[in-house]
N, C-alpha and C positions, 0 to 999 in steps of 0.2 A: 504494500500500500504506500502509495507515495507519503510523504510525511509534509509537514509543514516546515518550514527554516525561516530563521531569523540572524538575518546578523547586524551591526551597531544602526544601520538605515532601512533596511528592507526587509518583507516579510516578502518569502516565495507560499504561495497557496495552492494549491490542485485548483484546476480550472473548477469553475461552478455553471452552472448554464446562464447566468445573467452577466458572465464574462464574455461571452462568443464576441460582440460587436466589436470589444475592444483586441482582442485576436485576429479577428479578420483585418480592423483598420490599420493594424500592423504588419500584419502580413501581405496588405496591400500598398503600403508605403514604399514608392517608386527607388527613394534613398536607400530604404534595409535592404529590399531585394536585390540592390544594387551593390551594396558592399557585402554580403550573403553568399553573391555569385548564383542567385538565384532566376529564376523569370519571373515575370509577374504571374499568380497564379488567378486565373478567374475568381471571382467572389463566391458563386456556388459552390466552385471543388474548397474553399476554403469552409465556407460553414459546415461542407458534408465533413471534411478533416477534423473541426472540430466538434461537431458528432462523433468523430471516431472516437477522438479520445476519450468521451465521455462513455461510450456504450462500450467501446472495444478496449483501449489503453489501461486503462483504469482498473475495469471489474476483473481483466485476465494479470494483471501487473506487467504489464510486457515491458513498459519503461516510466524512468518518473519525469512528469511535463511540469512546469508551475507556470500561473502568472507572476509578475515578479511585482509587488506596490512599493510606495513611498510616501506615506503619511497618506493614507487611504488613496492614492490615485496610480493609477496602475500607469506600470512604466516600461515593462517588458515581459520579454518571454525566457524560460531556460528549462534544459533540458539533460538529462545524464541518461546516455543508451547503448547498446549494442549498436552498431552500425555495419555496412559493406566496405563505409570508405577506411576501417583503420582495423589493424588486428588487437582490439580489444574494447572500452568504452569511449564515446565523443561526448564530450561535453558542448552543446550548442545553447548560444545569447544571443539573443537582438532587444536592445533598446528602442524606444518611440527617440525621433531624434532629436528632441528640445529637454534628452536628458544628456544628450553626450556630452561628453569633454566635464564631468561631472564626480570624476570617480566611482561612480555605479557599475562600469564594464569590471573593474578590478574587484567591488564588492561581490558582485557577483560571484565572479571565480573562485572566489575566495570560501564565498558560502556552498559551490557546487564542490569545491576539492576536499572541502569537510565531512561534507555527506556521502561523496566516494567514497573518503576513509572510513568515517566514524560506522555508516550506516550498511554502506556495499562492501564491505573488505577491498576495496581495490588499492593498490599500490601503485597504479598510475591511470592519467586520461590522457587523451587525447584531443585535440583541436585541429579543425580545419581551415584556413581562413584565407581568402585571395592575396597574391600577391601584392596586389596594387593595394590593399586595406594597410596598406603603414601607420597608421595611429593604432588599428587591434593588433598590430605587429609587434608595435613596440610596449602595449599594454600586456602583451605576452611575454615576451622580453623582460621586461622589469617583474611582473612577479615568479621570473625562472622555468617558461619552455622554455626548449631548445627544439631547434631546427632538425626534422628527423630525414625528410625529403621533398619531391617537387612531386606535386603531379599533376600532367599536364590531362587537361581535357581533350575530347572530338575536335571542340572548337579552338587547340589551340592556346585557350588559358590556361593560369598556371595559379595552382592553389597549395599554400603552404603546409604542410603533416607537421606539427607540435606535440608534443608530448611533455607531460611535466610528474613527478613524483606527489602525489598524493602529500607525503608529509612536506612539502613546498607548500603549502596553504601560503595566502597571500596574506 
């Protein structure tokens, strides 16, 4: 069961169904998708997605999702899971972007490498993050990934593998 987390700014919460709007408007924001390395995904497949985790994700435990708040207003998404793109667990964040450059990307991290360790046994995670994203590069940097390798897309892009030691909490 996904748990709740807190650390000194933020409460991460299991989504609730009166969350979706604010899920979607983030997952439709031209900017995150952008530094994401993602595509925009239509609105429909976003709400059915988050349907999913609420009927599927959740009741099966298959991975843990939160909203992420700050003083009751929700400010992002985060995520600890199994993945294809890395051989063992990813940790995935997107902020709404009028929290960036705020310290929250680093809190973040901080509160998902705790609940890796404290909660999952894991000894490490992992991060994906594009090349061109040099601010969550160097936010990676500073609280201790390191550079594992490149991988390049179909299209040519090139998106960084991170990995960091679990007891590196930020």
């Amino acid at each position: 069961m996904t748990p709740e987390l807190r650390t000194e700014r933020l409460e991460f919460t299991p989504y609730r169904p009166e969350h979706e709007d604010h899920f979607v408007a983030l997952l439709r924001d031209e900017e995150v998708c952008h530094w994401m390395g993602q595509d925009l995904v239509p609105e429909p497949e976003l709400r059915k997605l988050f349907q999913f985790v609420l009927t599927d994700v959740y009741p099966k435990e298959m991975f843990d999702v939160w909203g992420v708040w700050h003083d009751g207003t929700y400010i992002g998404h985060a995520e600890v899971k199994k993945t294809g793109n890395v051989d063992g667990h990813e940790m995935i964040a997107a902020l709404v972007p009028r929290y960036w450059g705020r310290g929250f990307g680093k809190e973040i991290i901080g509160g998902l490498l705790r609940h890796a360790a404290d909660n999952l046994g894991l000894k490490e995670v992992y991060g994906m993050v594009g090349a061109g994203n040099t601010v969550s590069l160097a936010v990676c940097e500073r609280v201790g990934f390191r550079h594992v390798r490149d991988v390049v897309g179909d299209d040519g892009s090139v998106t960084k593998m991170v990995v960091i030691s679990t007891g590196g909490a930020a």
